[in-house]
C-alpha positions as CSV (number, residue, x, y, z in Angstrom):
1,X,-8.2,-20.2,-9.2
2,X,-6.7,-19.0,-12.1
3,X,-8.7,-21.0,-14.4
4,X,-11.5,-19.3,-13.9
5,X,-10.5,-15.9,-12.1
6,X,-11.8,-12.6,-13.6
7,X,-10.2,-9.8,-12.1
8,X,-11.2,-6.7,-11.3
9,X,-8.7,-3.6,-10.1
10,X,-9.6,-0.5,-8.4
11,X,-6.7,2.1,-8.3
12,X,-3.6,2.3,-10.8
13,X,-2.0,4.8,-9.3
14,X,2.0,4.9,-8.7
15,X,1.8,1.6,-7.2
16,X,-1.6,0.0,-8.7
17,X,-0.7,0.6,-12.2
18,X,2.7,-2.1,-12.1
19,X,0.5,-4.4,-9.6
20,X,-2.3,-4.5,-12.7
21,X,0.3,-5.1,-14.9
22,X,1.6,-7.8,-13.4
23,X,-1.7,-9.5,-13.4
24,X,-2.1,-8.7,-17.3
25,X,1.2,-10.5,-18.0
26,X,0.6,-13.7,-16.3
27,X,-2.3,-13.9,-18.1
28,X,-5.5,-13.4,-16.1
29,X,-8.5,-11.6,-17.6
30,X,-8.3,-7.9,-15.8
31,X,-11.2,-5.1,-15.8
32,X,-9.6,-1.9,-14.2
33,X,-12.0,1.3,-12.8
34,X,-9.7,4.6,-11.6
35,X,-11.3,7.8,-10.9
36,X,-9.0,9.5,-13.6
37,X,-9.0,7.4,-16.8
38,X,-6.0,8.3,-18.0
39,X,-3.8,6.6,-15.3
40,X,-5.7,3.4,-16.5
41,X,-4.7,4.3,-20.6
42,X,-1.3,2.2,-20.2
43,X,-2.8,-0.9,-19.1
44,X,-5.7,-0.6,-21.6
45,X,-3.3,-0.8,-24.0
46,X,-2.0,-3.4,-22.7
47,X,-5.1,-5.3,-22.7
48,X,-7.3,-4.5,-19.9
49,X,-10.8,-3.9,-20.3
50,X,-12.0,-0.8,-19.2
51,X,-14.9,-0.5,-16.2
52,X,-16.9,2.8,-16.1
53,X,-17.7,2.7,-12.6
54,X,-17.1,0.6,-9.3
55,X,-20.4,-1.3,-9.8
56,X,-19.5,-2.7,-13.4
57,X,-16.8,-3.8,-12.7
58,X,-18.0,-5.5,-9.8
59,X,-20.6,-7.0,-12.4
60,X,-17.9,-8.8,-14.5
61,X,-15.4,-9.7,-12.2
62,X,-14.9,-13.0,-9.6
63,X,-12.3,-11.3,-7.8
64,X,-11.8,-8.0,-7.0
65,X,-8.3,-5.7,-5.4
66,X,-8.3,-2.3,-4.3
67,X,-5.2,-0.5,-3.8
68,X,-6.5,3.1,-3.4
69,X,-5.8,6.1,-0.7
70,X,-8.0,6.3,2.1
71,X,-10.3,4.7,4.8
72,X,-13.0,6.8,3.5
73,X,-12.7,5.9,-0.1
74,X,-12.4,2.3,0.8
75,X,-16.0,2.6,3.2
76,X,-17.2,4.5,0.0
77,X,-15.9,1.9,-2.6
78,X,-17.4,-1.3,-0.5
79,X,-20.0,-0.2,1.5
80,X,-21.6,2.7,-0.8
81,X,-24.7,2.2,-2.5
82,X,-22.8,1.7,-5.8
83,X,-20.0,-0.3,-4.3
84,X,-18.9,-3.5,-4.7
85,X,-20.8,-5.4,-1.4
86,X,-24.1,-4.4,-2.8
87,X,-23.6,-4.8,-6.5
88,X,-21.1,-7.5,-6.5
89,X,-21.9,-11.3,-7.0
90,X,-22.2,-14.4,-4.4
91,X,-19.0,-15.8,-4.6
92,X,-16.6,-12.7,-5.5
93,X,-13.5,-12.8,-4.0
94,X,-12.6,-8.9,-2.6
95,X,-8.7,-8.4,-1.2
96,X,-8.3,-4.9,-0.6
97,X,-4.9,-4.2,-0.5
98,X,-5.2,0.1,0.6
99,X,-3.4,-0.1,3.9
100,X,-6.7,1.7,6.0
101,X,-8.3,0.6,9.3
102,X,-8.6,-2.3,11.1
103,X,-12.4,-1.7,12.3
104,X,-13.2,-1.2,8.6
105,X,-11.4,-4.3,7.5
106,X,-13.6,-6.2,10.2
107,X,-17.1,-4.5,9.3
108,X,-15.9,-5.1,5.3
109,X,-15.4,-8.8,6.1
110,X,-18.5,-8.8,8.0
111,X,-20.7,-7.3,5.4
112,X,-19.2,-9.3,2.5
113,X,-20.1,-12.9,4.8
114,X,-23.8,-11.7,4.4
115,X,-23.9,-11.6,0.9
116,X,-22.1,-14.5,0.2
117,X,-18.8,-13.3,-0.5
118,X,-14.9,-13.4,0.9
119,X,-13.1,-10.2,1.5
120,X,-9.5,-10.2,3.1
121,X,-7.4,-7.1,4.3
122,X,-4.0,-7.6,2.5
123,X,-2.1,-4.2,2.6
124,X,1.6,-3.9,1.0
125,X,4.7,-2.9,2.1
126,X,7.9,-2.2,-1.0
127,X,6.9,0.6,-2.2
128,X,7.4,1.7,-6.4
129,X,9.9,-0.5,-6.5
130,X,8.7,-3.4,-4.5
131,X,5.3,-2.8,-7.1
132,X,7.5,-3.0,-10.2
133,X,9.1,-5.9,-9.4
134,X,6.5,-8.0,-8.0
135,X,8.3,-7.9,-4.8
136,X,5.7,-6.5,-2.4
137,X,5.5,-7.6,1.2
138,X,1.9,-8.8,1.6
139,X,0.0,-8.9,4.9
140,X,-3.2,-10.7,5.0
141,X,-6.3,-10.9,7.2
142,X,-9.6,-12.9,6.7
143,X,-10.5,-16.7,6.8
144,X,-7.6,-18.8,6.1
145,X,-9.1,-20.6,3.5
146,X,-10.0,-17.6,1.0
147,X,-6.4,-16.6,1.7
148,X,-5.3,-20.2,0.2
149,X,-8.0,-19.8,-2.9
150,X,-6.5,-16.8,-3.9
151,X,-2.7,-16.7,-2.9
152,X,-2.1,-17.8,-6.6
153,X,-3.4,-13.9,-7.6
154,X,-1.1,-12.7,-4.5
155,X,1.8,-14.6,-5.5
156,X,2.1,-12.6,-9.3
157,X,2.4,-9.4,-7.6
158,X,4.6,-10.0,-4.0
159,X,7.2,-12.6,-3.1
160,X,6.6,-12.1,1.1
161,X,2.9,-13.0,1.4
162,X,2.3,-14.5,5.1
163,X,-1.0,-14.8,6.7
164,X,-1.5,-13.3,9.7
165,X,-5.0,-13.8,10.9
166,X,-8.5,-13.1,11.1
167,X,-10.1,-10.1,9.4
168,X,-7.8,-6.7,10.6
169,X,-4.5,-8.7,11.2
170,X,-3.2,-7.4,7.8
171,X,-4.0,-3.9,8.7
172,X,-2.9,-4.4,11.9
173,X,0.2,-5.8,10.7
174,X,1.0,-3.3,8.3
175,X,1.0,-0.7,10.8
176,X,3.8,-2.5,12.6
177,X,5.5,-1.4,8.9
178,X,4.9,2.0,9.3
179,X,5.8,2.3,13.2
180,X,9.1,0.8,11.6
181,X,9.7,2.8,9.2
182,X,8.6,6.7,11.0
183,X,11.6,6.3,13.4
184,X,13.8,4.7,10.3
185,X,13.5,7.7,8.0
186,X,14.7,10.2,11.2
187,X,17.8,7.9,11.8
188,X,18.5,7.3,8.0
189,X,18.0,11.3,7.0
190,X,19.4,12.7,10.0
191,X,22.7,9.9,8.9
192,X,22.9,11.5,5.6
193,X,22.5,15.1,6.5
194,X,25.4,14.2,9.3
195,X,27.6,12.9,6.5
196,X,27.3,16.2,4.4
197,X,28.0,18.6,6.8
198,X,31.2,16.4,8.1
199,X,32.2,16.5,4.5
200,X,31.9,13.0,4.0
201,X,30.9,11.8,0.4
202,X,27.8,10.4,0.9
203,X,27.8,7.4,-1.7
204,X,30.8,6.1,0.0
205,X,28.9,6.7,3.5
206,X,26.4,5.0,2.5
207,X,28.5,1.7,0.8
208,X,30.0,1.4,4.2
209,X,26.9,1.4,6.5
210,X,24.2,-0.3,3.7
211,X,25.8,-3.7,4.6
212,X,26.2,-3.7,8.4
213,X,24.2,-3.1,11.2
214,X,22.4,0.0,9.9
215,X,21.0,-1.3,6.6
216,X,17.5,-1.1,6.2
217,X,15.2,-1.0,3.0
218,X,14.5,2.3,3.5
219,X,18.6,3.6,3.5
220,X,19.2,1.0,0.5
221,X,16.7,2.4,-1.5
222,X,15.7,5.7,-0.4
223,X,18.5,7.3,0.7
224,X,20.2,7.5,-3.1
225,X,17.6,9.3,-4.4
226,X,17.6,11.8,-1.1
227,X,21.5,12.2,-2.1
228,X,20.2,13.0,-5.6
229,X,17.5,15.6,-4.4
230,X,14.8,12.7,-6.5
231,X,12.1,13.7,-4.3
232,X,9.3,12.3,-6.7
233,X,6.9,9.7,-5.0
234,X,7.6,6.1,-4.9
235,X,5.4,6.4,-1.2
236,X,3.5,10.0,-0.5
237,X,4.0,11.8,2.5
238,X,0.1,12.4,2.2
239,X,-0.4,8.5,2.7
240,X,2.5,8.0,5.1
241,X,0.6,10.8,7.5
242,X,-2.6,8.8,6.9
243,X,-0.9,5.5,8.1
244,X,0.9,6.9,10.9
245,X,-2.4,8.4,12.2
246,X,-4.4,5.4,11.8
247,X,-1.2,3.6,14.0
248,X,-1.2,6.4,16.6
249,X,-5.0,5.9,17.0
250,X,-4.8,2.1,17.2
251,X,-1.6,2.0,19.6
252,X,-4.0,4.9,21.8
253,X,-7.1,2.1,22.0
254,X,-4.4,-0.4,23.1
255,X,-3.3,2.3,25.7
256,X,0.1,2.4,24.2
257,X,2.7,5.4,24.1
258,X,4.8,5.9,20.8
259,X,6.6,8.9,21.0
260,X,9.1,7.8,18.0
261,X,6.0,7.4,15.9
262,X,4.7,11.0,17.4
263,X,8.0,12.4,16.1
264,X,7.8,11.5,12.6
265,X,4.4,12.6,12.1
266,X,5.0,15.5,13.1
267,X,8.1,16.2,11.4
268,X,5.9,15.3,8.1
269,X,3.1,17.0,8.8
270,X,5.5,20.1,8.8
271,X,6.2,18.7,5.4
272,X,2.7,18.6,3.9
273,X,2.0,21.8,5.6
274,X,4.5,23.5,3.2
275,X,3.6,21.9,0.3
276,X,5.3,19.2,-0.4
277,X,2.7,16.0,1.0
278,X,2.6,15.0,-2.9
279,X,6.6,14.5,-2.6
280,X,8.0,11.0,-2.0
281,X,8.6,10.2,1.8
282,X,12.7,10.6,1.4
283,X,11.5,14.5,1.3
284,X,11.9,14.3,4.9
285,X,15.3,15.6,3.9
286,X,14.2,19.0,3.2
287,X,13.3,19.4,6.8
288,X,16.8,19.3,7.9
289,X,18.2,21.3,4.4
C-alpha cells in the first residue's frame, strides 16, 4: 500500500527514532508525535512532518505504529478520549509495535473492528542494533489479511516478520523472547564474570564460545560492550522488568511455573532499585562486580 500510505509514528525513542527513519528513506510520507519534541527534531530534519498531539496525527495519517513504553500508555494512546480509536479515520491501519499485553492487544483489536479500522499487535525483538539496521524480529497478531496489506511497511524496518495469529499472538509471542532472553543474560554475564576472575582475556573467551554451542544474540552483541563497561541503553532494564512481569503474569493465568524467568527479574529489579533501570540490560554485570 505504499502508493497511498500516510504514516503516522508514535514514539522515537532509542529504538523508534531509526525505525521512523527507515520509513522516511524508502520514501513514505511520515507524521511523527513524541511527548518530548526534541527526540522527534532529527527526523524533522529529515523530513517528517511534525504532529502536535496523538489525535492529529491520527487525523492525517492511513496507517498508524506505536513503539512506545507501557501498557498504560498504549490503553491511553488508543483507547483515550484523544486517542487514535476515537479520532482516527474508517480505514486506518494501527500496528502497535510496544511489546505490552496480550488482553489489551485483544480489546485494541476489538475496539478498532467497531470503528472500521485494522489494528495488529506486532512487537519487536533486535534491540538498537536490530532498529538501526532494519533487522528487527517482528511478531504479528490480528487478521491475516491486514498483516498482508501492510507487510510492505513491516518489511522497511525488520527482515524476520512472521505471522503468528489472531490478535495477542504477537504479544504473546514476544514474551517467549523475553522468557529467552532473562535466563540468557544470567548464563552469558555469569560466563564473562567467570572468565575475569580465572584470568582469562575475555575477547578471546568470547571468540571461542560466540561460534559454538553457546552463541546467542545476546553474548554476540551484548557481551562486548559488558567487557567495555558500555552500559548505555540499546534495551532498558526499566522495559525488560515491564516485559518479564507482563510474562510472569501471563505464564501464572496459564498455571505455569518459571522460576528462570523469576530469577532474572529479580536480579534486575535489584538493579533498578539502585539506580540504574535507565542503564542498558548488559548492566546486569554490575550485579556480579
Amino acid at each position: 500500500m505504499k502508493e497511498n500510505a500516510i504514516i503516522g509514528f508514535i514514539g522515537t525513542g532509542v529504538m523508534g527514532k531509526s525505525m521512523a527513519h527507515h520509513l522516511l528513506k524508502a520514501g513514505y510520507e511520515l507524521y511523527v508525535y513524541t511527548r518530548t519534541k526534541e527526540k522527534a527534531e532529527e527526523l524533522l530534519i529529515q523530513g517528517a512532518k511534525w504532529a502536535d498531539t496523538p489525535k492529529e496525527l491520527a487525523q492525517h495519517a492511513n496507517v498508524i505504529i506505536t513503539m512506545i513504553g507501557y501498557p498504560k500508555d498504549v490503553e491511553d494512546i488508543y483507547l483515550g478520549e484523544q486517542g487514535l480509536i476515537v479520532n482516527g479515520k474508517p480505514g486506518t491501519y494501527m500496528i502497535d509495535m510496544t511489546t505490552s499485553t496480550p488482553s489489551l492487544a485483544e480489546r485494541i483489536a476489538s475496539e478498532a473492528k467497531k470503528k472500521g479500522m485494522a489494528a495488529l499487535d506486532a512487537p519487536v525483538s533486535g534491540g538498537d542494533i536490530g532498529a538501526r539496521d532494519a533487522k528487527l524480529a517482528i511478531m504479528v497478531g490480528g487478521e491475516e489479511e491486514d498483516f498482508k496489506t501492510v507487510q510492505p511497511i513491516l518489511e522497511v524496518m525488520g527482515n524476520n516478520i512472521i505471522y503468528q495469529g489472531k490478535a495477542g499472538a504477537g504479544q504473546h509471542t514476544k514474551m517467549c523472547n523475553q522468557i529467552t532472553i532473562a535466563s540468557t543474560m544470567i548464563g552469558v554475564t555469569e560466563a564473562i564474570v567467570y572468565a575475569k576472575k580465572a584470568g582469562l582475556d575475555p575477547d578471546r573467551v568470547l571468540q571461542s564460545i560466540s561460534t559454538g554451542a553457546a552463541s546467542s544474540w545476546s553474548l554476540t552483541n551484548l557481551v562486548p560492550r559488558m567487557v567495555k563497561e558500555d552500559f548505555e541503553p540499546g534495551f532498558y532494564i526499566k522495559h525488560f522488568i515491564k516485559d518479564m512481569t507482563i510474562a510472569l503474569e501471563e505464564a501464572d493465568k496459564m498455571g505455569m511455573d518459571t522460576p528462570g524467568l523469576a530469577l532474572s527479574k529479580s536480579l534486575y529489579v535489584q538493579l533498578a532499585e539502585a539506580g540504574e533501570e535507565n542503564s542498558g540490560t548488559q548492566a546486569l554485570y554490575k550485579y556480579y562486580k
